[in-house]
N, C-alpha and C positions, 0 to 999 in steps of 0.2 A: 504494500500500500504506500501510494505517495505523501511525501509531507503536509502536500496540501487536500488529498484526501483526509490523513488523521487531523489535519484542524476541522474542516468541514465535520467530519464524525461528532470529535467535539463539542464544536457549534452546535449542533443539534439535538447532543444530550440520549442518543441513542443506543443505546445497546453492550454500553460500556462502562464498568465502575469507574477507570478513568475521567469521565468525561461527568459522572455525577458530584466525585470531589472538585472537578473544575467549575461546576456552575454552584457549589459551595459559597453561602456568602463568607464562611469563615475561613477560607482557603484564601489566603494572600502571600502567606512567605512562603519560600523553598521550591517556587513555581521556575519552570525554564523561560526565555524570555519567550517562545509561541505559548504556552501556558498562560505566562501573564499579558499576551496580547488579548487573548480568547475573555480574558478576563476584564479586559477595557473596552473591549469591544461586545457585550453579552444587551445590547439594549435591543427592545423589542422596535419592529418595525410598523408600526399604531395608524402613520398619516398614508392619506389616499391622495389624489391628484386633487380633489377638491378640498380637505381639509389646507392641503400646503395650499393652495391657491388662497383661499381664506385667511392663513394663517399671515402672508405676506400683503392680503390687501390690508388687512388690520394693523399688523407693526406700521407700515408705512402711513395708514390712515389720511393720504393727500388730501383729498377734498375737504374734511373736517381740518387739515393744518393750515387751507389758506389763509379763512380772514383772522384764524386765535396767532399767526406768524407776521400776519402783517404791520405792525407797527414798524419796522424798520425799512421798511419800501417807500412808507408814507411819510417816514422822515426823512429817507434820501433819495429822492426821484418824484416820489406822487404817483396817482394812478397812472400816468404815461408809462413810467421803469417800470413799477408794477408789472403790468401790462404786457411791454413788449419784450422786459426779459424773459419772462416767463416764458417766452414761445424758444427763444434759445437753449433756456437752462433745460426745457422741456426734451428737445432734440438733443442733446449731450449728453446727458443723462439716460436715457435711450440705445445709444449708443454703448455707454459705461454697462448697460442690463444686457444686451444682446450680447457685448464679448463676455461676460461673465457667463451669462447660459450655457455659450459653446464651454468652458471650460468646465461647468458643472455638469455636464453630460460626460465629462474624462473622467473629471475625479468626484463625485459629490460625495463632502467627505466632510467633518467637523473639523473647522481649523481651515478651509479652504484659502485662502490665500496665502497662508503660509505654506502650504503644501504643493499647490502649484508655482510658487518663486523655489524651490528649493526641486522639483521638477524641470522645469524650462530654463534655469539659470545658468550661467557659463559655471562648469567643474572649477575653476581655479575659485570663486567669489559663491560659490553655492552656498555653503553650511554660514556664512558670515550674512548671508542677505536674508536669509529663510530666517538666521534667529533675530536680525534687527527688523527685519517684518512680522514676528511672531509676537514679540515685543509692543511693538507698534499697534496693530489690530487689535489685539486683548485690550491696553491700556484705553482705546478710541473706544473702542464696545463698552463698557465699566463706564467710562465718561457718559456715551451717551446713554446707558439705564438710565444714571443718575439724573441725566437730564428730562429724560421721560418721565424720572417718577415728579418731580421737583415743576415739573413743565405741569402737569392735569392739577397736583396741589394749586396753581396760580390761578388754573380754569373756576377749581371748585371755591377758592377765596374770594373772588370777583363775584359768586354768585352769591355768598354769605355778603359780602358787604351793600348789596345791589338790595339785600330782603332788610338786613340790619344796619344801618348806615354808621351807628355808633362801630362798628368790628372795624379795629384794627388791625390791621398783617402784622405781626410781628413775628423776627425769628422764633422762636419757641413755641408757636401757632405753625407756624408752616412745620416746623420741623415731627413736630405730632401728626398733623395731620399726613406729610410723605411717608412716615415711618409707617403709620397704621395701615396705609397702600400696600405698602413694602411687605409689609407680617403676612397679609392675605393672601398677596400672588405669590409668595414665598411658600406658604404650608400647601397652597395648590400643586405646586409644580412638586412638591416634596410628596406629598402625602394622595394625591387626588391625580398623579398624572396623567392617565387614562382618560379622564372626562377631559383634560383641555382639546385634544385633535378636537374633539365636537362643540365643546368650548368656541373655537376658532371658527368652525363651519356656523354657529349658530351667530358668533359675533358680525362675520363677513357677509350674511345675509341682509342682517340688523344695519349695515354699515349701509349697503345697498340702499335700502327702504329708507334709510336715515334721509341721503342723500336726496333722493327723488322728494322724500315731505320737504327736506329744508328750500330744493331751490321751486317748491310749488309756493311753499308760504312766503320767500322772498320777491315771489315776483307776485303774489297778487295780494301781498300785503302790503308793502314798500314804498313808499315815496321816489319817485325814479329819477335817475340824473341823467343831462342828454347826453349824446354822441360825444359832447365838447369832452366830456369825460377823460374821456380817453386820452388829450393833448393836455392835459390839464400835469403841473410841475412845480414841487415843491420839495427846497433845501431848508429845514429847521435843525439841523446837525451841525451847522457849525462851518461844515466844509465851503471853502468856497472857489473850490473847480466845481462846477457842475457836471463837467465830464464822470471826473472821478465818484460824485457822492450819488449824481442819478445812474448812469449806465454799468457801474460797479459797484461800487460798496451795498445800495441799494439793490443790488439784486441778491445778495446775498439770504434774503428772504424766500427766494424761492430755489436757493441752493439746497439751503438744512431743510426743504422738503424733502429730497431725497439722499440723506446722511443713511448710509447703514442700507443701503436696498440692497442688499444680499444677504439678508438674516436669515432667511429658508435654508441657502445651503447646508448653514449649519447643523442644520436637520436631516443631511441627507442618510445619514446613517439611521435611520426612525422614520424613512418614508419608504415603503414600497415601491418599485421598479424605477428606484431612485436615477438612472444614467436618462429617462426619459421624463418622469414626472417634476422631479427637482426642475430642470429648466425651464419646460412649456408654462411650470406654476410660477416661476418668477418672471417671467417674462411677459407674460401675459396678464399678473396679477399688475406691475409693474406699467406697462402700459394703458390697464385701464383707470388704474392710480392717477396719471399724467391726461387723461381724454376728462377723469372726475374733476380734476384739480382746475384742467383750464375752462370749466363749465362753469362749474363752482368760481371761478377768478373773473370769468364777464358776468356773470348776476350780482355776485360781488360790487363790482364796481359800480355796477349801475344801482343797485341797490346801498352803498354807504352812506354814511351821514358825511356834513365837511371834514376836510384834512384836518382841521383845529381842533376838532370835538373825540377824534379816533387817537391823536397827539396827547390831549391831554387826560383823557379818560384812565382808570385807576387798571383796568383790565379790557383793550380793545375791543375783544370781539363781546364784549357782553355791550359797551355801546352801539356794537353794531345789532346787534340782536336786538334794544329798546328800540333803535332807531327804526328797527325795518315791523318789529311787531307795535309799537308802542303801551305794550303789556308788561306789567312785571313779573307777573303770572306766568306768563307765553315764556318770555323769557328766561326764566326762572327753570321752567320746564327743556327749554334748548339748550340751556346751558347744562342742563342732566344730564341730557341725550350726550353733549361732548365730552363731558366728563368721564361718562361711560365708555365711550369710544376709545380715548383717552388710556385708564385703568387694562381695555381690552388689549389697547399696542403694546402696552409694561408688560403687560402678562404674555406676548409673544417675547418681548427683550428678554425679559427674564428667560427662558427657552433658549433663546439663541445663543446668551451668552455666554450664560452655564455650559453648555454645551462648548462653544469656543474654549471656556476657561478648563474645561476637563480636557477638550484633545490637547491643548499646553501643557498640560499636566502629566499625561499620559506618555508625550514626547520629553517628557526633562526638562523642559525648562522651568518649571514650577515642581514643589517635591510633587513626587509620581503619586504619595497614599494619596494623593488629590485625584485621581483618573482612574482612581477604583469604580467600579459599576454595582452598584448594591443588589446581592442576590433575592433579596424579593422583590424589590418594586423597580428593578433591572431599569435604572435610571440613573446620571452619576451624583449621588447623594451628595458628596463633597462639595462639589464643586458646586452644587447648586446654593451652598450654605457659605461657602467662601464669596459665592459672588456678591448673596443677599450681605452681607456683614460688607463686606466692600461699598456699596450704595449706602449703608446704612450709614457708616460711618463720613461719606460725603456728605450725606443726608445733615448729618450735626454741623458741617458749617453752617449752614444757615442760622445757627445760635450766636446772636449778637450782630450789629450794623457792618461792623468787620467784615465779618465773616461771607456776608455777602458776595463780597467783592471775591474773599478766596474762592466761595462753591460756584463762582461765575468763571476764574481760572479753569479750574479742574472740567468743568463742562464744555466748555472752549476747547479745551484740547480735542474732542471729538471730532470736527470736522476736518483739522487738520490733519491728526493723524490718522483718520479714514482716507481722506483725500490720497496723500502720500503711499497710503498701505493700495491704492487702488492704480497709481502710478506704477510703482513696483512692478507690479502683474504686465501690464499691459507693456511697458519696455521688455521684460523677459520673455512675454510669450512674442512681440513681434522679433526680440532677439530670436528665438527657437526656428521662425517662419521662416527667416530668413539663413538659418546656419545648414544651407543643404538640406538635409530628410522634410523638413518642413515640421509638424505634427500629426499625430495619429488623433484624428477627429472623431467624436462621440457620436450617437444616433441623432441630437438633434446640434446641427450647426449652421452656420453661416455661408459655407461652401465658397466658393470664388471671392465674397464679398468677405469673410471674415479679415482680411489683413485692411482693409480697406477702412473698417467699421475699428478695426481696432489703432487706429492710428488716430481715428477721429477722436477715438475714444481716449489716448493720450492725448493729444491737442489739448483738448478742454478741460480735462484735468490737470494738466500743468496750468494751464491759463488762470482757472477757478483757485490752484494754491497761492498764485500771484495773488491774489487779492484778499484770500480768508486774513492774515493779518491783522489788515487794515482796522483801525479803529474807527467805530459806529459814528462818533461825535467827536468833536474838537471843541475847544482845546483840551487836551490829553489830560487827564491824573489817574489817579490809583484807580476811582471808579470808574473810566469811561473809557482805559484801557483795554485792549484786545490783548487776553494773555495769552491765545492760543499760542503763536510764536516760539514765547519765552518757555509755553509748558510742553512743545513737543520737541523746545530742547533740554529739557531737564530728562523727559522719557528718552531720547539717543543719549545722554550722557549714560544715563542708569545702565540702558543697553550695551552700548558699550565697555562701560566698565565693567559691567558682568561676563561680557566675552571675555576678557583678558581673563577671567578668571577660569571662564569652560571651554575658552576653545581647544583644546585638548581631550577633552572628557565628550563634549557633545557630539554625535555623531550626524547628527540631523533627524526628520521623521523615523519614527521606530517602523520600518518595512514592514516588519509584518502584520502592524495594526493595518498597513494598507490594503497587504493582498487578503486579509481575513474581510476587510470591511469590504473591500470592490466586489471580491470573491463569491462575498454573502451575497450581494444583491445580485450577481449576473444568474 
């Protein structure tokens, strides 16, 4: 029998007292290293093509991220940048989904970007690029939970102050209230994990329905604005190139719409006929994300109240919601509805990340008891509990006026270091395309077009890190500072220095979670 037949045996728990100590939750030491892959890789495969389709229009939640994301369009640009970035960021973004499909049809695997840089990389700079990418992706992922969870608290504060006019924000109110988010979608994914796949189908239908009530009540409730709308331009930031505050900085509002659109992959080891389903679900959840988003962006517009009133309002979109119901009732009730949405995207982050933070773990760069897969509820418990206490404990900056400014650092690094982690990819695999063999393409790809689509898809992405920086308002201080920068170079420091200390020891992806994990699915 071949090697890779006795894992398969394994795997499946068949017929062998071998293989009954291996799916053992109490079996962890004195295992071989296939032993201990079987044992990192033992989670069940739960999602269907609609559950991951679901699960990726809800992380993403576009059309609900438009008008609760827009204040910083309407501060640098107005509905014009609004407006006509959006059709840009919409096409690039697009692009960034399509190359990621083809590659998720190769490998869909947890950890996916660090796995394919350490795949398509030149042999001399492989193991050094896969670990400061590994680095990079985890630390962006952690950031943006936090920011999801931290992001629907701000939703559901605007709705308490909107009923109680006395409530004040203050950190120790936000910070209770993220935290109590945090404890729920936490013992869910712990304790309940079976119910979220349908969790996610029953959310993504809801998201659906949502959308179709919101822009029925927007447009026959609403006070309308004309066509002029649309040329209409406003800098209250400070800046005074207009160049720079409308056509960039200002679109950065509909960049961090789509931060993180590849969270599904991370699933692909927990989805069924993962080399075909993984892709067409992100691709297609992903697209209809981008068709919701710019539906929801012209009713939007023509439905807001003035630029002054969305500017100075305590929580944007709950002004926008008075303004287009003039109900506090109505709105009070919409503002549910996003909240809920809201809680639903956390509760795929949660998923996705955990997941990420366990195949790191499972590979060495994080201690490995971390990439154990708990043999009953054959999920990686660890790391689901490492991640939540990670959030948790961002979560605590928000205690004290300070600290603000810090838990606005740490969130910031998200984009950045997603961006960057998405650059990465796309130079190594058009390196691969181009070093003779080309690559061996998945069931679902791009075919002639994919070198094409992935260039674009660099382009934009270097272009987009040129500007994440940039600070929102001027003139500069502590508060109105853009830490991204500064905090995704603390992350390459840390990475770095940690190489110096494993490059010797590290050998890259452990092989044979890979051929156990591809293995399983084909």
């Amino acid at each position: 029998m071949s090697n890779m037949e006795q894992r398969e045996k394994k795997m499946s728990g068949v017929g062998t007292k071998e293989a009954e100590v291996l799916t053992s939750p109490t079996h962890s030491t004195g295992a071989s290293e296939d032993n201990l892959a079987i044992l990192q890789t033992r989670t069940r495969r739960l999602f269907n093509e609609w559950q991951l389709f679901a699960l990726s229009l809800m992380y993403m939640s576009t059309w609900s991220a438009v008008p609760t994301n827009m204040y910083y369009a309407m501060n640098n640009g107005g509905p014009s940048a609004y407006f006509f970035s959006y059709l840009v960021i919409g096409v690039g973004a697009m692009c960034q989904v399509a190359s990621f499909s083809e590659l998720a049809s190769i490998q869909p695997i947890a950890g996916a970007q660090y796995y394919w840089t350490y795949h398509f990389a030149p042999a001399g700079s492989r193991r050094f690029l896969t670990w400061i990418q590994g680095w990079v992706t985890w630390t962006g992922y952690v950031a943006t939970f936090a920011s999801s969870v931290n992001f629907g608290t701000a939703v559901l504060e605007g709705i308490i102050q909107l009923n109680y006019p006395d409530y004040v924000v203050e950190g120790w109110r936000t910070t209770l209230i993220s935290l109590g988010t945090l404890a729920v979608i936490t013992l869910i994914n712990l304790y309940a994990f079976r119910v979220v796949p349908w969790f996610d189908l029953f959310s993504g239908v809801l998201n659906i329905l949502l959308f179709v009530a919101f822009m029925i009540i927007f447009l026959v409730m609403a006070p309308k604005n004309g066509g002029e709308i649309f040329t209409q331009t406003n800098v209250s930031s400070g800046w005074t190139n207009s160049y720079y505050a409308s056509s960039q900085i200002g679109s950065l509002s509909n960049v961090w719409l789509f931060i993180g659109f590849e969270a599904v992959i991370h699933m692909g080891e927990e989805t069924k006929n993962a080399k075909k389903v993984v892709p067409q679900s992100l691709f297609w959840s992903i697209f209809s994300g981008v068709v919701m988003g710019f539906v929801t962006l012209l009713v939007t517009i023509f439905c807001m109240p003035p630029v002054d009133v969305i500017l100075d309002a305590a929580s944007p979109v709950i002004a926008v919601l008075m303004h287009v119901t003039r109900s506090q009732t109505m709105t009070t009730a919409l503002g549910g509805f996003l909240y809920f949405l809201n809680v639903s995207a956390s509760m795929g982050n949660m998923t996705s990340v955990s997941r990420l933070t366990w195949a790191w773990a499972r590979d060495g760069a994080l201690p490995r008891w971390l990439g154990h897969v708990d043999g009953r509820y054959r999920i990686p418990f660890r790391a689901v509990w490492l991640t939540s206490l990670l959030v948790a404990l961002l979560t605590l900056l928000n205690l004290g006026s300070e600290t603000y400014i810090a838990l606005g650092a740490i969130t910031s690094l998200s984009s950045m270091a997603m961006y960057l982690s998405y650059a990465v990819v796309f130079a190594v695999v058009l390196h691969a395309r181009s070093a003779g063999e080309g690559i061996e393409l998945g069931p679902w790809n791009l075919g002639r077009w994919g070198r094409v689509v992935n260039v674009a898809a660099l382009v934009y992405t270097v272009y987009v890190i040129v500007w994440l920086p940039f600070p929102q308002t001027t003139p500069v201080d502590a508060s109105t500072m853009n830490y991204s920068g500064p905090m995704l170079a603390a992350v390459l420091v840390l990475a770095v220095s940690l190489w110096m200390f494993r490059r010797h020891h590290w050998e890259g992806p452990n092989r044979a979670v890979v051929d156990i994990a591809l293995k399983a699915e084909d």
